[in-house]
C-alpha positions, 0 to 999 in steps of 0.5 A: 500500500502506498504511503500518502503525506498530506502537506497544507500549504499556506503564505509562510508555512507548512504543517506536516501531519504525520501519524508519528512525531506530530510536528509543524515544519516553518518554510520561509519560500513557500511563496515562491517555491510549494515544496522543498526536498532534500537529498544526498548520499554517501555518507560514512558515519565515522566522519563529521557530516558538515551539510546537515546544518546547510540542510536544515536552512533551506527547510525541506519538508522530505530528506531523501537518502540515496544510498550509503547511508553507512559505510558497513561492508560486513556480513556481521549484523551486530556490527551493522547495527553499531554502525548504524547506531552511530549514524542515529547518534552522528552531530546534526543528523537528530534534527533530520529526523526531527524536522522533516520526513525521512526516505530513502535507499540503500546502496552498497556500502550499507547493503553490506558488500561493495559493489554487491547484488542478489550474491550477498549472503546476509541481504534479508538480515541486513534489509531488516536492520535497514527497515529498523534505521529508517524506523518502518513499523513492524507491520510495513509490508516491507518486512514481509518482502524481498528489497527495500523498494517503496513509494511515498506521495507527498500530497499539497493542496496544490499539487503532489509528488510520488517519490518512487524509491528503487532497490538496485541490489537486492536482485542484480545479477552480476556485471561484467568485469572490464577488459579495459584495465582502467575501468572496473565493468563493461555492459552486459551483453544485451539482455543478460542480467537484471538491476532490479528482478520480476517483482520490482519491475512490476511493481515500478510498472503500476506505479508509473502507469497509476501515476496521478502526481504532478511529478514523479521522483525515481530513486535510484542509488546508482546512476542511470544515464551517466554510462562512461565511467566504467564504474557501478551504473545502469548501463552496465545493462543497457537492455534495462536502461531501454526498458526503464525509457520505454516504460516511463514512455508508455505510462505518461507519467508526469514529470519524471526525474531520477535522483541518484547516489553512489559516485562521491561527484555531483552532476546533472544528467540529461536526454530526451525519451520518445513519446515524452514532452519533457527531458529526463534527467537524471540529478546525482548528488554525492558526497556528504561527508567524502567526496572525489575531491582529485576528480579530473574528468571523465566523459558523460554524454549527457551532462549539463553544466560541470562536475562538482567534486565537492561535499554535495547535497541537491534540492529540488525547489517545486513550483506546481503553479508554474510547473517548474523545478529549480534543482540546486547542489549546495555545499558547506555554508550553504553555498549554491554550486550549481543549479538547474531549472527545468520547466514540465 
């Protein structure tokens, strides 16, 4: 059953009713922009996370985590637990919690194995210890299923969003060494593999084709369109990245956009899909509390704008009037990085 969070919106502020920890959510944009979302990923717990305070400025009413919530690659549970015991207690991170909603994903690092798919061994114990992080009852159906994939309806009497959130490792199948030395994978041969297995990807159908939103965020912890690298992404299996395009396709879902994690830089991603009247992009944000700070380049074809290599956090600044986006990466001190505004 999908979840839905009704948000009024008045001149000055939001009051965001919740079935648990009732709060009120003060935003100061709310004239200009209906609804504020926040999200990043790759973030080790050990280390001072300097961006929560950034955060909190621009008063989001949703974080979204993108994967590598901790950095844990164990099949020890009780050391899982500890690690993720330590990012509840990291500086900052309490008022998170306490100020807004929280969603999110897992990639690798807090799935348990590096570069990990459907091969890991501890994956069901581990999905629970991830499930007890994000605080879901014990009664979600997520408990009784395989895969961490959800979906969430942010709901404002002036529009709504579906934050539609992937799990990109629980079912992958392996990928494919490269032959080039300075690159880790090459593409699967087409058709052989699947990122996110029979279940997940009927169940991302009927979420796309039931789609009534406004705007539909996908979440993915690996990146989507960005493909060069040689490093973790959906095209390593290209037949999934065609299947992913024909599927938003066919549902005519509004205003599809893809966050995604993984590769400690932060970039836009961006290309045009048959059939939809709006550009797909794909918005990555990495980097929270370590980033690829000697980062010298590297190709992606569809890239807007440069490579932030930075500590990173992307927003989205909503405006369902206008049928715009304002998406930023901001930095320590709230620094403005970059930024992309897309019209739908």
């Amino acid at each position: 059953m999908k979840t839905i969070f009704k948000y009024t919106l008045l001149v000055l502020i939001v009051v965001s009713c919740k079935s648990k920890k009732e709060q009120s959510i003060n935003l100061s944009e709310t004239t200009e922009n209906d609804l504020v979302i926040a999200f990043g990923s790759c973030n080790r717990q050990s280390f001072e996370n300097k961006l929560w305070k950034p955060v909190l400025e621009n008063n989001p009413i949703a974080w979204i985590w993108g994967g590598d919530i901790i950095y844990s690659d164990t099949d020890d549970m009780e050391l899982m637990s500890q690690h993720y015991k330590q990012q509840l207690e990291q500086e900052g991170y309490g008022e998170i919690v306490k100020n807004m909603k929280v969603l999110g994903t897992w990639d690798d690092h807090d799935y348990g194995l590096n570069d990990g798919g459907a091969e890991y061994v501890a994956k069901a114990e581990s999905q629970q210890l991830f499930l007890d992080f994000m605080g879901v009852s014990k009664t979600d159906s997520r408990r009784e299923r395989e895969g961490v994939y959800h979906s969430e309806i942010i709901e404002t009497n002036k529009g709504s969003v579906n934050v539609i959130i992937l799990d990109t490792r629980y079912f992958r199948s392996a990928l494919t060494p490269s032959e080039n030395p300075e690159m880790r994978y090459q593409p699967n041969v087409y058709g052989e593999g699947t990122m996110l297995g029979n279940a997940q990807w009927q169940w991302l159908e009927g979420e796309l084709n039931s789609s009534t939103t406004d705007f539909n965020l996908i979440v993915s912890s690996i990146q989507f369109l960005s493909a060069e690298h040689g490093f973790e992404t959906w095209g390593t299996m290209p037949h999934e990245v065609d299947k992913l395009k024909n599927m938003i396709s066919a549902s005519k879902a509004k205003g599809v956009i893809i966050l995604s994690g993984d590769r400690h830089i932060s970039e836009f991603s961006k290309t045009t899909i048959d059939g939809v009247d709006y550009p797909l992009i794909d918005f990555t944000s990495s980097g929270m509390t370590h980033s690829y700070s000697s980062f010298d380049g590297e190709p992606n074809q569809y890239r807007e704008g440069e490579v932030v290599s930075d500590l990173s956090f992307g927003l989205l600044k909503i405006n369902f009037e206008t049928k715009k986006i304002i998406m930023q990466m901001r930095g320590e001190n709230n620094v403005l990085q970059q930024e992309l505004i897309q019209a739908y």
